[in-house]
N, C-alpha and C positions, 0 to 999 in steps of 0.2 A: 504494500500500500504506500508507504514507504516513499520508492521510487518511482513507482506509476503515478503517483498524483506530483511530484518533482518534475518528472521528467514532461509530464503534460500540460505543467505550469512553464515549464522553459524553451519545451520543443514540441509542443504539439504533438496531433495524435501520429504524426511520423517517427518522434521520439518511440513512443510508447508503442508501435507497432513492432520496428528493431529494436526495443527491447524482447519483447516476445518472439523472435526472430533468435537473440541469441541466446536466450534461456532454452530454449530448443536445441539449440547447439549443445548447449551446456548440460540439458539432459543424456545428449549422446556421448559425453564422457564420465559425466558423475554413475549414471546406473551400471556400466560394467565394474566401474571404480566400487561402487556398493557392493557388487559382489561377490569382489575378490576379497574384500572389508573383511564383512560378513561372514564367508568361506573362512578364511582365515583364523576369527574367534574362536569358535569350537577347541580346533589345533593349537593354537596359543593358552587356551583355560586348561586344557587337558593336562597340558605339561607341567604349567604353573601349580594345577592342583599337586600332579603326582611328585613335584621338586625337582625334575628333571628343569633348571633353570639354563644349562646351554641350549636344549633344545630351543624354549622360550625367545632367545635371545638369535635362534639363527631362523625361527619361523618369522619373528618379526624383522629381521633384517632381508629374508627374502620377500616378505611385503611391502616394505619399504622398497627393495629395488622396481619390484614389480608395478608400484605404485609411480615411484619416479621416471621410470622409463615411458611409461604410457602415461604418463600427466606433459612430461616435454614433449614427447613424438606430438600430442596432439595441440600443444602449445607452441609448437612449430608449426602445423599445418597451419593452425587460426591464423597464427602470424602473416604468411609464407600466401596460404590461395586461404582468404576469405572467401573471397566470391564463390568460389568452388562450392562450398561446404551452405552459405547463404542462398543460393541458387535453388539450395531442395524446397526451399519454404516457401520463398517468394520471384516474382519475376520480375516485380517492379520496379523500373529503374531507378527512381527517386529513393523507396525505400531500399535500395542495394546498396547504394550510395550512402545513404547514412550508416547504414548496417555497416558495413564493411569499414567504415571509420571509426564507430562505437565497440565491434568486437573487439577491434584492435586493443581496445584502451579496458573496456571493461572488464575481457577475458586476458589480459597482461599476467595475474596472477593466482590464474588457476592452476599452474602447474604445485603452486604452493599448499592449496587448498587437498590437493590431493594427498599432497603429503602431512597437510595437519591432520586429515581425514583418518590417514594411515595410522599414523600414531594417538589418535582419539578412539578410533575403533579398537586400537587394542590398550589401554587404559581402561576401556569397558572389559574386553576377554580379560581383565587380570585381576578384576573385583576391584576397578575405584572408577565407579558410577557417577559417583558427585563432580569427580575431576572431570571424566569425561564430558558431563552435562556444563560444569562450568565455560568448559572451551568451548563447547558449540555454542552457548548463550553467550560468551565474549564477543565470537568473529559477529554472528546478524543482530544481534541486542544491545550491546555496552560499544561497538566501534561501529558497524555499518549504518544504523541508523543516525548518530549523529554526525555520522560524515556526508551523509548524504544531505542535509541540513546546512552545514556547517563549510563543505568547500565553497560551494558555489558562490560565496561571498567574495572568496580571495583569488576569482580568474573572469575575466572580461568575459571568459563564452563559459557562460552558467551551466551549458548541456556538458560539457567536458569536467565542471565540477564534479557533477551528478554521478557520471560514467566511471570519473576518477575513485570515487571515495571503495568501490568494489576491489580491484586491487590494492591498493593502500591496505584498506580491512586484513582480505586476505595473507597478504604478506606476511603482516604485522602478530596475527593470531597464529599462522606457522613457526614464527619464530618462536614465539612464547611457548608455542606447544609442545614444539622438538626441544625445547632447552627445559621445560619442566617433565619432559619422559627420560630425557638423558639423565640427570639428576635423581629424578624415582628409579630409574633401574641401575645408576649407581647405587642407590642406599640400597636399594630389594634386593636387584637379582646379582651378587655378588658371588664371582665362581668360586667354587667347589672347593675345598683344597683336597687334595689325591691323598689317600691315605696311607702314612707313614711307611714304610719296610723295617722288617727287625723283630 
């Protein structure tokens, strides 16, 4: 709501068309990203439960690659052929035109997302529910919404404030994210020590 009544105050309903345009897009990367997430949990709670914490520590680091590999490849393509990927939705020249200018900026940091994702999702498989919750309420409650408010003041073209504050969010909430799971699985999952000889 959010951004739709932003983006309709700044750019009209062409704004708010490509946005609908590139949340589209956006579906086609976030749902396999879910569920690999998803896949993932079971495998990670399993281990974590039984104490097997290397395994934990190599299921989520091959989530993590698998997440970052296919969050750039396809943060390359947005980048690289917009139009390409735009073209499914709509044919309209005018809204191609915006679109293809707005993915640019408003999917900049999705590849982050996918990785705050990664490591949110398995904060949930490791039994801290709350943390988990807190971060996905940080990135679109405590940062997206008042950026989306809050840029448009400080850039002559209001619709690029709007666009902006999406990665910015993004970014910012991966950082947080990867640096308070690095930290918990320093304190937790702490390797093994191999037992003595003698």
């Amino acid at each position: 709501m959010a951004l739709n009544t932003s983006l309709l105050r700044y750019g009209g309903d062409v704004a708010v068309g490509a946005y609908t345009v590139i949340i589209s897009i956006r579906q086609m990367e976030s749902l396999p990203l879910m569920g690999l997430d998803q896949g993932a949990q079971p495998i990670i709670s399993f281990n974590y439960g039984a104490g097997n914490q290397n395994r934990v520590k190599q299921s989520v680091r091959l989530l993590f690659l698998c997440c970052a590999i296919f969050g750039i490849v396809f943060w390359m393509s947005v980048m690289l052929f917009p139009k390409i990927l735009i073209s499914v939705f709509s044919n309209d020249p005018e809204l191609i035109d915006i679109t293809v200018w707005a993915a640019r900026i408003f999917l900049f940091g999705s590849f982050a997302t996918d990785i705050q994702t990664c490591f949110q999702q398995s904060f949930l498989a490791l039994g801290q529910a709350k943390a988990s919750l807190l971060l996905a309420l940080l990135r679109k409650i405590f940062l997206l919404i008042p950026l989306i408010y809050l840029l448009p003041l400080f850039f002559s073209n209001k619709l690029f404030g709007v666009f902006v504050a999406e990665p910015i969010a993004d970014i910012l909430v991966a950082s947080i994210t990867a640096t308070c799971f690095l930290i918990w699985t320093k304190k937790h999952l702490l390797e093994k020590k191999a037992p003595s000889k003698g």
